[in-house]
C-alpha positions as semicolon CSV with decimal commas, in nm:
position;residue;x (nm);y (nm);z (nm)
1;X;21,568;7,288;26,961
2;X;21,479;7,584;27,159
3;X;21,139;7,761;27,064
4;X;21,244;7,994;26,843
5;X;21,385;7,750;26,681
6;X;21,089;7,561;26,665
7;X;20,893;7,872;26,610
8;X;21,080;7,931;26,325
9;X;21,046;7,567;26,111
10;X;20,684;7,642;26,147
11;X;20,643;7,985;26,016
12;X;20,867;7,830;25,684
13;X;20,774;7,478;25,673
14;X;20,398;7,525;25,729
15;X;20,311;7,890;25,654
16;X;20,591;7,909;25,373
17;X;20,689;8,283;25,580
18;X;20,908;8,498;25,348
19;X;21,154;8,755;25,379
20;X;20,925;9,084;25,411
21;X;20,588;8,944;25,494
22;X;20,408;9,046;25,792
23;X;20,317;8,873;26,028
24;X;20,094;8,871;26,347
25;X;20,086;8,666;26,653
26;X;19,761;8,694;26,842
27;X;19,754;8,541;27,181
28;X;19,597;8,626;27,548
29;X;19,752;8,640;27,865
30;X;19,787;8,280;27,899
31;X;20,040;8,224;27,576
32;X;20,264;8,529;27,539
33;X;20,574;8,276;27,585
34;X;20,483;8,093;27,301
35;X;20,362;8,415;27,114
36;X;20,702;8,591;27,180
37;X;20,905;8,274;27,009
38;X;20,668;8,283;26,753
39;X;20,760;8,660;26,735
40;X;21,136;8,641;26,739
41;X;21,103;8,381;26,508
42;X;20,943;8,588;26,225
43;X;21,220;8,843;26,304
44;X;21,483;8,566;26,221
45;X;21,339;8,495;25,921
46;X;21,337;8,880;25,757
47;X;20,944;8,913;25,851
48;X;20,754;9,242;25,968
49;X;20,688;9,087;26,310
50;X;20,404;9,200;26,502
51;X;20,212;9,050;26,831
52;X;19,908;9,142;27,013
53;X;19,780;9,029;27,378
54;X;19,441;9,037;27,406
55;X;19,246;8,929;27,732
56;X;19,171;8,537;27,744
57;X;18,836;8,478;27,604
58;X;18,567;8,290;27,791
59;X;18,470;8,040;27,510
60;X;18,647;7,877;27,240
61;X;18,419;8,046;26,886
62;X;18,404;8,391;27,134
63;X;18,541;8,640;26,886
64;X;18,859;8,872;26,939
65;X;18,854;9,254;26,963
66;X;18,752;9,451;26,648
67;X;19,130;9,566;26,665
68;X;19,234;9,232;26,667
69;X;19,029;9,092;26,384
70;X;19,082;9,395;26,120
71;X;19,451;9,346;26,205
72;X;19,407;8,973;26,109
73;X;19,270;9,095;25,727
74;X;19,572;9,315;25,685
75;X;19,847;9,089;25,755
76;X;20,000;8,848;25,515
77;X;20,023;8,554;25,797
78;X;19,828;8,573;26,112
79;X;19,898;8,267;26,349
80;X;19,697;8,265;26,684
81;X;19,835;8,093;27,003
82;X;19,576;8,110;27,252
83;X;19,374;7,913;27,532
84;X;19,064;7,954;27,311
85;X;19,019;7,877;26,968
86;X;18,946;8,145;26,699
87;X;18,948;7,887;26,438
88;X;18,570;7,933;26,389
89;X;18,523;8,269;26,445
90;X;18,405;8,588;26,197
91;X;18,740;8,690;26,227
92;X;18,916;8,392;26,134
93;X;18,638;8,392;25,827
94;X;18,704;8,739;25,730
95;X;19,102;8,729;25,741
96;X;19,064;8,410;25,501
97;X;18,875;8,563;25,298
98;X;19,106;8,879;25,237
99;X;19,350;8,634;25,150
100;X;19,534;8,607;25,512
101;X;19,708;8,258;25,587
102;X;19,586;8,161;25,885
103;X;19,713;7,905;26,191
104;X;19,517;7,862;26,482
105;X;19,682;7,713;26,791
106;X;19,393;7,698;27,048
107;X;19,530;7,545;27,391
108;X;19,867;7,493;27,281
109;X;20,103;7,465;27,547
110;X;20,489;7,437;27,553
111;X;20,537;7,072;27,531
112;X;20,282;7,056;27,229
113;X;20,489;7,322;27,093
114;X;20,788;7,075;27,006
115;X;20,647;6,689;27,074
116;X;20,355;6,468;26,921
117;X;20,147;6,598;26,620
118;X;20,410;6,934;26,553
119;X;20,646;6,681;26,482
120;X;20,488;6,438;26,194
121;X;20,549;6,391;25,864
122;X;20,350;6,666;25,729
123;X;20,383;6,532;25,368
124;X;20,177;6,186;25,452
125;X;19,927;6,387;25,710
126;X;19,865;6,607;25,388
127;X;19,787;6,278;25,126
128;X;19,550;6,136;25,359
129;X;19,364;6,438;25,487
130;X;19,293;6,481;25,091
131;X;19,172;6,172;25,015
132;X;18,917;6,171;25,344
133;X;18,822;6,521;25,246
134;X;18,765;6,417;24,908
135;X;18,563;6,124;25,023
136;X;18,349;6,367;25,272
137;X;18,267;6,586;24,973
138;X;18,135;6,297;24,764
139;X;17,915;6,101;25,047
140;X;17,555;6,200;25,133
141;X;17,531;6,007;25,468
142;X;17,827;5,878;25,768
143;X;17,787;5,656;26,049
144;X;17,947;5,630;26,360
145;X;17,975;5,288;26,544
146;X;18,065;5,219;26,876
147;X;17,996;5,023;27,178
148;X;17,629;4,900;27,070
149;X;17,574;5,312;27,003
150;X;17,508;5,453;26,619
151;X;17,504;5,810;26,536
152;X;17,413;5,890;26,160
153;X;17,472;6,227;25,999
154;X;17,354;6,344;25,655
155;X;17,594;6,553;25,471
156;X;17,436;6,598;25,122
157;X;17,556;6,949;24,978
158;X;17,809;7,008;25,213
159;X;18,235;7,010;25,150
160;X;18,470;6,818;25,354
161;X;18,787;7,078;25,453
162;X;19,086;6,980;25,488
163;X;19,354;7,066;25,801
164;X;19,695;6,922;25,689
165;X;19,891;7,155;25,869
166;X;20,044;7,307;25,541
167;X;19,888;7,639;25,484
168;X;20,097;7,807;25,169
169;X;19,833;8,004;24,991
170;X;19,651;8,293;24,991
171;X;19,335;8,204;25,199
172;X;19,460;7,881;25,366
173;X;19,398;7,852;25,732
174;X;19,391;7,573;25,981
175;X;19,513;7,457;26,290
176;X;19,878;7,418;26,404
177;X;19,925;7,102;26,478
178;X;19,712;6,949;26,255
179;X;19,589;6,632;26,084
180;X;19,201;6,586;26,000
181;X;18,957;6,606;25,760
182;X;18,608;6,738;25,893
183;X;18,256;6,908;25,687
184;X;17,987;7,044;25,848
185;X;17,666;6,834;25,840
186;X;17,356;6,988;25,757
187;X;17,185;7,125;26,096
188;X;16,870;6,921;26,121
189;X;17,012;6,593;26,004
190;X;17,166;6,387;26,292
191;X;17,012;6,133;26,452
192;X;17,076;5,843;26,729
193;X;17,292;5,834;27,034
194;X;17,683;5,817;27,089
195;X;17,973;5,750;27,318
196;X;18,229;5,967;27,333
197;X;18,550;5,850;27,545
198;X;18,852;6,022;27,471
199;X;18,827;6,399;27,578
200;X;18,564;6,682;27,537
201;X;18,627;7,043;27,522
202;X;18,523;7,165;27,867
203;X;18,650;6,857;28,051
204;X;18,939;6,751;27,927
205;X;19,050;6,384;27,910
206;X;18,769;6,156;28,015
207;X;18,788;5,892;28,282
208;X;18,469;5,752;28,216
209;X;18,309;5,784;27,884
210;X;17,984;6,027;27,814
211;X;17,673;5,917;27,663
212;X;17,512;6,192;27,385
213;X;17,128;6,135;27,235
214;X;17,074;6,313;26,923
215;X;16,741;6,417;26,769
216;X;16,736;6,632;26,418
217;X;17,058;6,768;26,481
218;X;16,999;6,862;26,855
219;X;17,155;6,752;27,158
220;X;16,871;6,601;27,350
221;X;17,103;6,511;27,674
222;X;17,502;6,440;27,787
223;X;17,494;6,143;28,060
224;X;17,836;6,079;28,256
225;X;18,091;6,208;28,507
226;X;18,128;6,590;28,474
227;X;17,847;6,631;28,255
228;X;17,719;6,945;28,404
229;X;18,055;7,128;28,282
230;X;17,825;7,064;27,934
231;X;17,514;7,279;28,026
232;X;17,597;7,565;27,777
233;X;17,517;7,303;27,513
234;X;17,156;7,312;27,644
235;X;17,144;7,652;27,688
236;X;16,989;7,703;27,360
237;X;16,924;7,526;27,038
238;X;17,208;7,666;26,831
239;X;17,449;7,546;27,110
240;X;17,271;7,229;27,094
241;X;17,283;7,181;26,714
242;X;17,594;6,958;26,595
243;X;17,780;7,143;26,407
244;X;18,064;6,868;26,297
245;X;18,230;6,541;26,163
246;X;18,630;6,535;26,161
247;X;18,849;6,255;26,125
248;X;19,176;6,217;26,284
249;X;19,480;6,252;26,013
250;X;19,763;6,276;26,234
251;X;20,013;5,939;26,328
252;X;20,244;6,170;26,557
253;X;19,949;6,315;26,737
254;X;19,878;6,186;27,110
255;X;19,552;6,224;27,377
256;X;19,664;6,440;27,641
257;X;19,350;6,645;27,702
258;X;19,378;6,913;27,458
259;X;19,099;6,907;27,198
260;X;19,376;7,106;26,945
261;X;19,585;6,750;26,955
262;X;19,346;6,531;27,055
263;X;19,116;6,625;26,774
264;X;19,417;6,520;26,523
265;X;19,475;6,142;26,652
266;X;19,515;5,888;26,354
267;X;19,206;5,728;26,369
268;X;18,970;5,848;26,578
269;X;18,594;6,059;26,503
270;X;18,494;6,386;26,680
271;X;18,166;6,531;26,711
272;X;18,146;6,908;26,769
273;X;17,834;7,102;26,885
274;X;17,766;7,485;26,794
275;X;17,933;7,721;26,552
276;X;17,996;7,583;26,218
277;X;17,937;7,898;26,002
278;X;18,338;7,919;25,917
279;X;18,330;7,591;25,724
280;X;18,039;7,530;25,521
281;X;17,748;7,535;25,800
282;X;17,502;7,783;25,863
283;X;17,480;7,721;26,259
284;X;17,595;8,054;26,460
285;X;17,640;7,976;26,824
286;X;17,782;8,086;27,187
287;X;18,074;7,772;27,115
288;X;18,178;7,541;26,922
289;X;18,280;7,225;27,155
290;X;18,425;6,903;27,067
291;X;18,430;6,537;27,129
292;X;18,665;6,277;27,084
293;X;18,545;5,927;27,042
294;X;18,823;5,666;27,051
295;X;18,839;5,342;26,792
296;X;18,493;5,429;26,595
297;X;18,384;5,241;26,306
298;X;18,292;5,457;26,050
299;X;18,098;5,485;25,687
300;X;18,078;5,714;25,397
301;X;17,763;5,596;25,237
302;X;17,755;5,248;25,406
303;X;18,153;5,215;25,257
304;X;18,351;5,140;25,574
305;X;18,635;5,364;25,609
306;X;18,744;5,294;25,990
307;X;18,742;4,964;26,156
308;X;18,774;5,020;26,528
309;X;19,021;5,308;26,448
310;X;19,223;5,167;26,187
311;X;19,169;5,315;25,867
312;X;19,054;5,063;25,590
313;X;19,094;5,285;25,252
């Protein structure tokens, strides 16, 4: 399939897209060829098609224009290729809330466009990111296992979200791909020290792992290879502060260095540091930056729910 082909079974399949609706494609510089399939697309399918470019931003969380986000609360479907994310951003928030569906494609590139997570069986990604979610809701606690290292979060009073890639309704928004389950845990209550070994949003893939120490929620240090592209995490104590647990929903989805798919992988635990304020948090930051740690072991109140990245429920 070409990509407008492609652009098209998303916009129906995932955003249910209607004759008549209108919908905008926000992207930067750095996506319009994706944007413009995503464009035509709409067109094919009887949509009010609309696109703006907007300069790449500097940080994924950094928000768009104020043209660009009061835009994104008057259309009916706003989907966002883009090198950054804007999936936790006030604008993202605010479309939501005035009942905009909203996907999110942050570092999507062509080959993402039509191979690995795009191209799973949305119906089972959906199933199981509900039943995780609905097991983050109910926990108090999680902890993280790996390699000798234990991180443990409390998440008393907070929601787990859901990001099946199916976003029908009024209000829903996500990422595209997608595939995890993830809740915000509360800002003061993470302790102990973790590896994480599969990519990290302002590295990329990892060669060699990187070793985080936790203390009430704040990122105390990063150890390992290219862990001064991290310093913005020290910068200040909302960078520091982590601002999430997801979980990995997605068989299709493979590690190639872009948190968007890598974030999805069946099995695996991310960490993110920063802005958490779109999902439950209360954490503002300059970022929001993630961390993929490969074949964890992880509870839900002491109930084991991945063995070494195979899920056990």
């Amino acid at each position: 399939m070409d990509l407008i082909e492609i652009a098209q079974n998303i916009l129906r399949d995932c955003l249910d897209a209607k004759q008549g609706e209108e919908v905008l494609i926000v992207t930067d510089d750095s996506r319009v060829d994706i944007a413009q399939a995503l464009y035509e697309g709409a067109g094919n399918l009887g949509c009010e098609a609309m696109m703006m470019v907007m300069k790449e931003r500097e940080l994924n969380g950094q928000e768009p224009p104020k043209a660009v986000a009061e835009a994104m609360k008057a259309a009916d479907i706003v989907i966002c290729p883009t090198a950054k994310s804007l999936t936790h951003t006030n604008a993202r928030i605010r479309a939501a809330e005035a009942g905009t569906r909203v996907a999110t494609m942050p570092g999507i590139t062509e080959k993402m466009f039509s191979q690995g997570a795009m191209t799973a069986d949305y119906g089972a990604v959906e199933r199981l990111t509900a039943r995780i979610t609905g097991m983050l809701t109910a926990c108090r606690t999680a902890r993280i296992e790996k390699d000798g290292c234990v991180l443990t979060l409390n998440l008393e009073g907070r929601k787990g979200v859901p990001s099946p890639g199916v976003y029908r309704k009024p209000g829903q928004c996500g990422n595209l791909p997608s595939g995890e389950a993830y809740i915000a845990p509360l800002e003061d209550g993470a302790d102990g020290e973790m590896i994480i070994d599969g990519s990290m949003v302002g590295i990329g893939k990892l060669a060699s792992p990187l070793h985080v120490v936790v203390k009430n929620g704040k990122l105390q240090e990063v150890t390992g290879d290219k862990s001064e592209n991290l310093d913005i995490l020290l910068a200040n104590e909302r960078n520091a502060t982590i601002g999430e647990l997801g979980i990995g929903t997605n068989e299709a989805a493979v590690l190639n260095g872009v948190i968007l798919e890598d974030e999805k992988v069946y099995g695996t635990v991310h960490i993110a540091f920063g802005t958490n304020t779109s999902f439950g948090g209360v954490n503002k930051a300059d970022c929001h930056m993630d961390g993929i740690i490969l074949e964890p072991t992880l509870y839900l109140d002491d109930e084991m729910i991945i063995d070494k990245g195979r899920f056990v429920v």
